[in-house]
C-alpha positions as CSV (number, residue, x, y, z in Angstrom):
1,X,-32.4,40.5,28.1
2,X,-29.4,41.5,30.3
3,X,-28.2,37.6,31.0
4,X,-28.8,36.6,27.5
5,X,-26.2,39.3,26.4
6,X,-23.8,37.8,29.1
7,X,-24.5,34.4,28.3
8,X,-22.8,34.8,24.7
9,X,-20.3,37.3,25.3
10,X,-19.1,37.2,21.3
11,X,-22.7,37.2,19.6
12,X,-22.2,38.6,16.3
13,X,-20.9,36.3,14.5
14,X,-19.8,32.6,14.6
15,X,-17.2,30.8,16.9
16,X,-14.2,28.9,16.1
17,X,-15.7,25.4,17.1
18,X,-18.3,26.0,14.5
19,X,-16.1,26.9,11.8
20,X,-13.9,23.9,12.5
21,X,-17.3,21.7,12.9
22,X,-18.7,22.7,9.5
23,X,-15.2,22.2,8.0
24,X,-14.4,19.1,9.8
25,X,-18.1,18.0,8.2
26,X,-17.0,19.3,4.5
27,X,-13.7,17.3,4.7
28,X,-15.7,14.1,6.0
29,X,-17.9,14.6,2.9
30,X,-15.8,15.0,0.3
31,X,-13.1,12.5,1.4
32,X,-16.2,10.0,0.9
33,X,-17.6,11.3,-2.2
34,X,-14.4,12.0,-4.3
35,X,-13.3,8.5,-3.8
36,X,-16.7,6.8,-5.1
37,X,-16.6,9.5,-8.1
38,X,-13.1,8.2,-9.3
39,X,-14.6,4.9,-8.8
40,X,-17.4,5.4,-11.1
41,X,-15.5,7.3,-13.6
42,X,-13.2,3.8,-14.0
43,X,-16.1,1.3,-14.2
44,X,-17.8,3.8,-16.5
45,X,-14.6,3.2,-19.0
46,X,-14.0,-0.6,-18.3
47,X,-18.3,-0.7,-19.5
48,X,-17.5,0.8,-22.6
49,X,-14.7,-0.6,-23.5
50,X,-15.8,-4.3,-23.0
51,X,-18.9,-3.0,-25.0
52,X,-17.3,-1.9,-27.5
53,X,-15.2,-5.4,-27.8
54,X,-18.4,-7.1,-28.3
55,X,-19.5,-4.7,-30.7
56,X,-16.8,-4.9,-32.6
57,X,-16.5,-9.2,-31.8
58,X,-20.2,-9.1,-33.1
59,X,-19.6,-7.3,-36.2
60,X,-16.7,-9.5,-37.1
61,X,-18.9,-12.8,-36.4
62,X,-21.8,-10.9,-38.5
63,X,-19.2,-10.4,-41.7
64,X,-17.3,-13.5,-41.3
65,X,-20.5,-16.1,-41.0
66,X,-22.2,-14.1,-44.0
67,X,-19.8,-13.2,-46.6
68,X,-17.9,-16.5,-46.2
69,X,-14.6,-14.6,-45.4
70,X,-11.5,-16.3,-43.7
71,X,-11.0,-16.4,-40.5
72,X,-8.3,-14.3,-39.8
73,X,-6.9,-12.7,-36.3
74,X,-6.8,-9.2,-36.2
75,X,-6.2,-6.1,-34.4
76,X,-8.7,-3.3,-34.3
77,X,-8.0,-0.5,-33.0
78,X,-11.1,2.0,-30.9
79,X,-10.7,5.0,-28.6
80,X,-6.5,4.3,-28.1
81,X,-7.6,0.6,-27.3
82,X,-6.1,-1.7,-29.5
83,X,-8.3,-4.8,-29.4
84,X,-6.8,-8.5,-30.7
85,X,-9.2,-10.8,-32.5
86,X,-8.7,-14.6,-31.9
87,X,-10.0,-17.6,-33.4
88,X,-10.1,-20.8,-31.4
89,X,-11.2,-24.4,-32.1
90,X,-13.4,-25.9,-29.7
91,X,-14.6,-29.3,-30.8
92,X,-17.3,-29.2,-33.7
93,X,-17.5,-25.4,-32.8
94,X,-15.0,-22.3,-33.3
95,X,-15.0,-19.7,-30.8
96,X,-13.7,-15.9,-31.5
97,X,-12.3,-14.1,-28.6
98,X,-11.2,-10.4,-28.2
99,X,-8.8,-9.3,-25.7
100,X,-7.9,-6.0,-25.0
101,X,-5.7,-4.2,-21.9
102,X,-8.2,-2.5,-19.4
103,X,-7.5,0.7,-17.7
104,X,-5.9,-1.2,-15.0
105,X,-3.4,-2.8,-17.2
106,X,-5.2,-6.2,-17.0
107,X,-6.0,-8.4,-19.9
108,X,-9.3,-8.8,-20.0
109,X,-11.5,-10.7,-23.2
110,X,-14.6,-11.6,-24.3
111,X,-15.6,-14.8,-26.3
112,X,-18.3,-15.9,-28.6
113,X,-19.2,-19.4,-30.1
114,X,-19.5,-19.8,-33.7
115,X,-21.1,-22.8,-35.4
């Protein structure tokens, strides 16, 4: 019992390589996870934004095809996103495109065919 007493002279409580162990281990996780979350976070709003361009591309199509309106671009305007609706010729078909700017100030757009 003696020579485990001297073998760890300061026994009550934790050392100062531990400490800076478990913190050097809490940095290394949360410099990796905090990263990834911001990540996620961004794709997570890009997702719904291009989903909600096709929504709103759909519902165009939908009205347009079926009520026998005109063709018209527009802008439409979701969540601060202001989304521009385009109609294009392609040959015996017509396509409708919306574009919108993405979180990372890209344009991005989404087209469908209409016959």
């Amino acid at each position: 019992m003696e020579r485990v007493v001297l073998l760890f002279k300061n026994y009550k409580g934790y050392s100062l390589a531990e400490t800076i162990t478990a913190f050097s281990m809490w940095i290394l996780i949360v410099s990796i996870l905090i990263p990834q979350l911001v990540l996620i976070t961004q794709e997570r709003v890009t997702t719904k934004q291009t989903s909600d361009a096709l929504k709103l591309l759909h519902e165009k199509i939908q009205s347009v095809a079926f009520s026998d309106l005109d063709k018209v671009n527009e802008d439409f305007e979701k969540d601060s996103v202001v989304y521009h609706l385009t109609w294009k010729e392609e040959g015996a078909y017509q396509k409708a495109c919306m574009e919108w700017t993405s979180l990372y100030k890209k344009t991005k757009s989404v087209c469908l065919l209409v016959s």
